[in-house]
N, C-alpha and C positions, 0 to 999 in steps of 0.2 A: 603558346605551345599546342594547344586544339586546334589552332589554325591550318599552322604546320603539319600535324597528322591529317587532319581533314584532305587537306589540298592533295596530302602525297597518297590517299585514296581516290584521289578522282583522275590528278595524274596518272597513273600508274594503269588504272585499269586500261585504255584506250592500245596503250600499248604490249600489255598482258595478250588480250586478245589477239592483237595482229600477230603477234609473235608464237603463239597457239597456232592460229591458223597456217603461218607460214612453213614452221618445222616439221609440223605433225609426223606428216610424212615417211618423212626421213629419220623421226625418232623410233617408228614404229622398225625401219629397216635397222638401227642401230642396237633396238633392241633382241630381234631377231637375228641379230649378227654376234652379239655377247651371248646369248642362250643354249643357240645350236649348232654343234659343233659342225652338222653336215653341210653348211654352209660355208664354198672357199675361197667367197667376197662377196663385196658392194652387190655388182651386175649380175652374181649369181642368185644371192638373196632376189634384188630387186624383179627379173623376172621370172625367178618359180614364186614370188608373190602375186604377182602379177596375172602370172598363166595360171594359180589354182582360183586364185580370188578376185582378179580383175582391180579397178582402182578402189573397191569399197575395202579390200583387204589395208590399204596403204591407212586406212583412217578407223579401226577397230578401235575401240574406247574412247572415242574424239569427244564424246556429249559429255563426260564428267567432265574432262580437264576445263573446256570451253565455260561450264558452270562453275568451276573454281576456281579460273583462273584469275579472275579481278580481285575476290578477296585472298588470294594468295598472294597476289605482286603487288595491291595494297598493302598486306601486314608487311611481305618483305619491305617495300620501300618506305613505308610508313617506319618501322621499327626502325629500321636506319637511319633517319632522317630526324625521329625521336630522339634516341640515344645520339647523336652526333651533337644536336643543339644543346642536349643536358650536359655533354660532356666540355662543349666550347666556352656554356655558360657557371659551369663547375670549377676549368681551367685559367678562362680570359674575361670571366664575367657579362661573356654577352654573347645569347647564340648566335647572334651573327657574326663573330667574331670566326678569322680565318683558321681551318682548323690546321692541325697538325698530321703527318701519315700515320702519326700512332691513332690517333683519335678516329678516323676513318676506316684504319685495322680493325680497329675493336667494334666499331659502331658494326661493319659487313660482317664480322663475326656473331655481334648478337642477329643482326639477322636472321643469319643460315642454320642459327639453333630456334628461334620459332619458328623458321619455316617447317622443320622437318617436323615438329609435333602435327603441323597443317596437311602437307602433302604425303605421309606414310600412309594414311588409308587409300590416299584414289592414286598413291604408285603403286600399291598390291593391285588395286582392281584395273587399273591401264595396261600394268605386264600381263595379268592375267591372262586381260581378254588379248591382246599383243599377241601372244603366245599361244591361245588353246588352242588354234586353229591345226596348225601342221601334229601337235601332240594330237588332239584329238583323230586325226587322220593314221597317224602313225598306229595309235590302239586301234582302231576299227580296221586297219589291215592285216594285223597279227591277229584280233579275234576272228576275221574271215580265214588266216590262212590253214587249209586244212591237217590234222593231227593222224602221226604216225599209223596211229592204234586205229582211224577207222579208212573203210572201203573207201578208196577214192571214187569206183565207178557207180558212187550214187550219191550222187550231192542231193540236197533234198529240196523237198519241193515244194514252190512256192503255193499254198493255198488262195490266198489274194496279196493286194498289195497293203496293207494295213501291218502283215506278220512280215516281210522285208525291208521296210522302214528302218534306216538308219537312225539310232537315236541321237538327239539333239545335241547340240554344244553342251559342256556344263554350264559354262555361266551365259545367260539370254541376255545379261545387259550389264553396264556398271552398278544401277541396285540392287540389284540380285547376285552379284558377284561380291558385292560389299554384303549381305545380308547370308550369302553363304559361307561364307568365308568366315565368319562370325559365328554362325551357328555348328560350324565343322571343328574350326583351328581356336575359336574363344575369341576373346578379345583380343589375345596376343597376339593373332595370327593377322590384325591389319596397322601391325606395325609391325611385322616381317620384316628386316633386314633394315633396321631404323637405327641399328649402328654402325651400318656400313655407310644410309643416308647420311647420319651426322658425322663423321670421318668424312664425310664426300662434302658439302653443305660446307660447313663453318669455314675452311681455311677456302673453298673455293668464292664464296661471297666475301672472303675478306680481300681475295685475290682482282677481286670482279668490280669494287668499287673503288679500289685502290688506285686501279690498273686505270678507271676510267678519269678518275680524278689530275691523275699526272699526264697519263694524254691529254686532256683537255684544256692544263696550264699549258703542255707544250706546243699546243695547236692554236692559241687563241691568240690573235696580232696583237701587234703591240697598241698601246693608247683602248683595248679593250678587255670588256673582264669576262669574257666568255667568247667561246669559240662560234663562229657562224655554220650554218646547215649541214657542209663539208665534211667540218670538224669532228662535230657532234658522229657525222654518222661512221669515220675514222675510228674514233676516239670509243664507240659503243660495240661496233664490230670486232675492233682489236680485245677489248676489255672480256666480251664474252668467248674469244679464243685461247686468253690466256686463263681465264675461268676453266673450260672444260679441259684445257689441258692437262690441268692438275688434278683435276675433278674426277677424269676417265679410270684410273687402275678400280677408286673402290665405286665406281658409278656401274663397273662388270661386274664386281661381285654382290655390288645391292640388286641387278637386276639377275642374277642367280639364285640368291636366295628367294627374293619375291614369286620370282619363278616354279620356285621348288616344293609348292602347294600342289600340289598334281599327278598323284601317281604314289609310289615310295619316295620316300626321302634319300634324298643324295647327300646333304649337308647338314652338320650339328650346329650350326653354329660361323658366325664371322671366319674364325683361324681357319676350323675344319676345310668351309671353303674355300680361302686363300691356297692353303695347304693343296690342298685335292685340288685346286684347279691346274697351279703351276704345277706341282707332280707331274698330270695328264700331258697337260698342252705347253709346257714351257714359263718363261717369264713372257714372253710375246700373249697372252691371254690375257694380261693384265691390261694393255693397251689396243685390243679389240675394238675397233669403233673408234678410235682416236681421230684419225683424221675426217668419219664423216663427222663426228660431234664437233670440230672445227670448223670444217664445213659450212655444217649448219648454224654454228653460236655466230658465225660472222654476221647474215642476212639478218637471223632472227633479234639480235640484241644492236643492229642499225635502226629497225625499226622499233626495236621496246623505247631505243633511247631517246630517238628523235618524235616518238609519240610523247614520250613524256615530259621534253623537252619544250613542247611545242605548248602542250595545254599549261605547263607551268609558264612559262613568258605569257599566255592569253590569261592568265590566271590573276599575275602580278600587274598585266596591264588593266585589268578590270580594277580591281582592289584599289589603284592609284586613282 
């Protein structure tokens, strides 16, 4: 059983990272597409991101996730892969024994419940930084713009350039966003919207291994007990569409709330925000980002899969 945990840590990361690397992107536009309402799509998002902040804006909080991404899709794939052999061995007396789709259910469901104790602090500080950019732009226009009550015909006057100095982003980096955020909001505040994460999380990682598990009997020839290259990367892509598909209504409202550290508060709470969004904007709010988080889960979970795929067969071939 250390074995199997072991291996599905070393697995896993290889493909963590790529999958990191390859989404980023388009996470950062998805989540600036759930946030702000002044946004009236994909292309519009993508270049007033582009046109304020060029391509560094596409990549704002990149260094945490990148740092925690291998022990996050370790413990997910490790936990999975744990629970599934206890559960086979529990069952059928032998982890290696073929499991069942209940067994798989549950195993992807404990999952996506340690994941979220893991990921709730660096999703606060990734939306964050996600996010300050255009809020932060939006206050410094309204504190420039000039008030009723004084003379227009005398703006005042700059002494040097030290006293016109735009001040800084709030948060300078992912530690400092995580250490502010802590020292502002408590401890509570970097598990912001950690019940909408595990609403989002549990049935989507039971959806996510399931999904990958039945594709990959369906795709794997006959006279073989695993799918070849193809398959894998079918069978991974499709797994992680059908994940975010179900994932998306509370994946809006966890990046709402996470969001909603800045400025007054909009939301009390999970309902509150359910409630206040669809009020505002309809049932169509809930599914915000749906199809790029499709989009994207296809590429990015082709390559988690067939990364981990790959170092497991190199793993079991060593071992033999």
């Amino acid at each position: 059983m250390g074995q199997t945990w072991a291996l599905s840590f070393r697995h896993s990361n290889s493909g963590g990272v790529c999958g990191v690397a390859v989404g980023y992107p388009l996470d950062t536009v998805k989540v600036r597409i759930q946030t702000e309402p002044r946004y009236t799509g994909l292309w519009h998002c993508i270049w007033d991101t582009y046109r304020r902040e060029r391509v560094w804006g596409f990549y704002r909080g990149l260094s945490l996730p990148v740092c925690t991404v291998s022990l996050v899709s370790s413990v997910s794939f490790g936990t999975y892969r744990h629970c599934l052999a206890h559960t086979c061995r529990f069952r059928y007396g032998s982890a290696d024994a073929k499991p069942a789709k209940a067994d798989i259910t549950l195993s992807g469901c404990a999952s996506g419940l340690v994941r979220v104790f893991l990921t709730s602090p660096t999703e606060v500080a990734k939306v964050r930084l996600q996010t300050q950019t255009q809020k932060q732009t939006q206050t410094q226009t309204q504190m420039r713009r000039p008030s009723a009550s004084w003379p227009a015909a005398a703006p005042p006057v700059c002494p040097g350039p030290p006293a016109c100095t735009d001040p800084g982003p709030k948060y300078r980096g992912p530690l400092h966003c995580l250490v502010t955020v802590a020292r502002e909001e408590g401890f509570r505040g970097l598990y912001k919207g950690s019940s909408a994460l595990l609403l989002r999380d549990v049935h989507s990682f039971a959806t996510y291994f399931l999904s990958y598990a039945i594709l990959c009997e369906w795709l794997t020839a006959p006279g073989h007990s695993q799918p070849d290259v193809a398959g894998v990367l079918v069978a991974g892509g499709c797994a992680g569409v059908l994940a975010w598909a179900v994932a998306t209504p509370m994946d809006v409202i966890k990046s709402r709330l996470q969001a909603d550290g800045r400025g007054p508060r909009r939301y009390r709470g999970l309902l509150h925000c359910v409630v206040s969004s669809v009020r505002e904007e309809g049932l169509r709010v809930l599914f915000k980002g749906l199809a790029l988080n499709c989009c994207r889960a296809f590429p990015v979970n082709m390559v988690v899969f067939v990364a981990y795929e790959a170092v497991l067969r190199l793993s079991r071939g060593l071992c033999t």
